[in-house]
N, C-alpha and C positions, 0 to 999 in steps of 0.2 A: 551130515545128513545128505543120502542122495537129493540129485533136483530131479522136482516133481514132471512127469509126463506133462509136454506141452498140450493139451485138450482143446484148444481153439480152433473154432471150425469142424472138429468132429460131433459125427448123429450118435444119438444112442437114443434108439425108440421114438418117441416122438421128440424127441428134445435135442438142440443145434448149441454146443456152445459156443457163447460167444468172445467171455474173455478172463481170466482170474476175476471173482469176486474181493475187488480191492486190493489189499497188501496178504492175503491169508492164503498161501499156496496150496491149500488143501480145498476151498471152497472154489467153485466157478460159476458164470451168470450165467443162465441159459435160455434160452425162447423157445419155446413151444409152440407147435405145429398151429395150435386154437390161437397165439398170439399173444398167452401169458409169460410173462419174464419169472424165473424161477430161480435163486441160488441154490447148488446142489453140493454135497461134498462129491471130491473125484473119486472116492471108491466105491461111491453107490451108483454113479455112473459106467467103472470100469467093471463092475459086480453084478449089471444089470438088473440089480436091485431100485431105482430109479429111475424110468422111461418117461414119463410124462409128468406134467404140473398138477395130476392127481385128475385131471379130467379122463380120465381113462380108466382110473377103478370106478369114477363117477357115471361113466356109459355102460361100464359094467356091471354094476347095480341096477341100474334103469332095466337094463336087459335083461337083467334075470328077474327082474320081480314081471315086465311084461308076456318075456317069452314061456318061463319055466312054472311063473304062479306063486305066490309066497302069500293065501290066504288063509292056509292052514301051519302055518310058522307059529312059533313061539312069539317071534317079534313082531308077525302080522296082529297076532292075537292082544300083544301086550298095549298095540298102537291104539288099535280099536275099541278096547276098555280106556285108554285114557282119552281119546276124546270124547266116549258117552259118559263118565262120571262127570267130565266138565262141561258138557254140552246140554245135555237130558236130563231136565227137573224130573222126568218119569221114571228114572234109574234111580233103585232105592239108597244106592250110598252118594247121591249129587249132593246131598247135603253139606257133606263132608269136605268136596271138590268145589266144583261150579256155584254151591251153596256160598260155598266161603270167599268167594272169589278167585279162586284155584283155576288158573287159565291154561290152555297149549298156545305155544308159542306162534307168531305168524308161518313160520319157515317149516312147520312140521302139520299145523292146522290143518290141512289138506294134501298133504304129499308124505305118503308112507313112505317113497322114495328115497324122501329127503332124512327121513327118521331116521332109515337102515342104515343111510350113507354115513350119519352121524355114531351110532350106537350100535352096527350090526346086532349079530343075533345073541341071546343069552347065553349066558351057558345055564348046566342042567341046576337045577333051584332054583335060578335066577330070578327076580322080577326089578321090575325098575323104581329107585327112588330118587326123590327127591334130598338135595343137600340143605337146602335153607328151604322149611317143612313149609314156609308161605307162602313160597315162591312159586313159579309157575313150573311146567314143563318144559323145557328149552334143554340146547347142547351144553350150556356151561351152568347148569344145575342141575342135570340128571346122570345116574350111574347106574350100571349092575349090579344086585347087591342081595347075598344070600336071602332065603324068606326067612330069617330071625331077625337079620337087620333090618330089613322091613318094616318085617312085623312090630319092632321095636319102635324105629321110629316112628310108623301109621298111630299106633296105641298114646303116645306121650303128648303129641299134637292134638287129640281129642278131647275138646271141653264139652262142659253138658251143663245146666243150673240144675243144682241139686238143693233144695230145702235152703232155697233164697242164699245160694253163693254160688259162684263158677266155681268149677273144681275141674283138675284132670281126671279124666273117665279111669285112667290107670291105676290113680291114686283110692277110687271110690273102689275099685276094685277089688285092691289089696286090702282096703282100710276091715271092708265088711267081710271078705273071705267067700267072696263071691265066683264062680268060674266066669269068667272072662268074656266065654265065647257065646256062654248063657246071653249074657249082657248085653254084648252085640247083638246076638238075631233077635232080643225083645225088644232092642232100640230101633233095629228094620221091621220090626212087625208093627210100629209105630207107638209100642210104651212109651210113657213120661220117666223118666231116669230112678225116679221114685221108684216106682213098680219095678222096674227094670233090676233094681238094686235092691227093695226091700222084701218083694215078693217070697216065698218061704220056697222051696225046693225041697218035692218030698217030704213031707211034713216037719223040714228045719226051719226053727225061725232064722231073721236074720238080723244083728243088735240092731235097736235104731237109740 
């Protein structure tokens, strides 16, 4: 195996190294201009594929959400519904969120910056879910993730007391042959799950 290009002491972007990262000839330690220490492999410094200890895509986010605007984004859009369902008893699905105790995380609570930096932007369908359906919104429980996926998980999470039991809404769904989406906007128009589920559609009844 050839021996590796000595790197010590050479800049690449913001970043100085300083010396092999231990026994691994392929990894090196580096310090960064802001003063973080950073292990980098040597071909993503010799490839220019890493220049700094990520503070540098992190000012470059900052900048474009300040300079260029990012209020009419996907990800601006998707930030700002999740903190009014968890914030806003007035917002008609808080119940589901903020109701349940569904919180955003300190790091993102107030800094879209910090969201983007996390989760850039969507791709097209995308909207953002949650991995453990109780949990909060934060980096290490949220994902992009098709609107079926979504959709799927939003729906299976949802209880409602139906005729003196908890039940999944999904399940009350399927059970009665009900659509779905009916169900929802009578559950937002402030129905009791009864009505919601038993009400007749077009003069069908519906089993009770």
């Amino acid at each position: 195996m050839p021996k590796a290009k000595d790197l010590a002491g050479e800049r690449f972007g913001r970043l100085v190294v300083l010396s092999l990262a231990g026994r691994n000839p392929r990894r090196w330690l580096c310090v960064c201009d802001c003063g973080v220490e950073k292990e980098v492999r040597g071909d993503n410094l010799l490839s220019g594929h890493t220049t700094s200890c990520d503070c540098l895509r992190r000012e470059r986010v900052s900048e474009a959400t300040r300079s260029h605007g990012m209020h009419g984004t996907p990800a601006y859009r998707v930030w700002l519904g999740m903190r009014q369902r968890c914030r806003d008893p007035k917002r008609p699905n808080w119940q589901w969120y903020g109701g349940r105790g569904i919180q955003v995380c300190e790091r993102w609570r107030d800094s879209f910056e910090a969201f983007f930096a996390d989760m850039g932007e969507p791709g097209p369908g995308q909207t953002i879910e949650r991995l453990d359906p109780e949990g909060p919104y934060s980096p290490e429980n949220c994902v992009w993730a098709d609107d079926r996926t979504q959709s799927r998980n939003r729906r299976d999470t949802i209880y409602v007391d139906f005729q003196g039991e908890r039940r999944k809404l999904i399940d009350l769904v399927e059970e009665y042959g009900v659509g779905r989406h009916l169900v929802y906007n009578r559950l937002l128009l402030g129905w009791t799950p009864e009505e919601a589920i038993l009400t007749p559609v077009r003069g069908r009844r519906c089993a009770s």
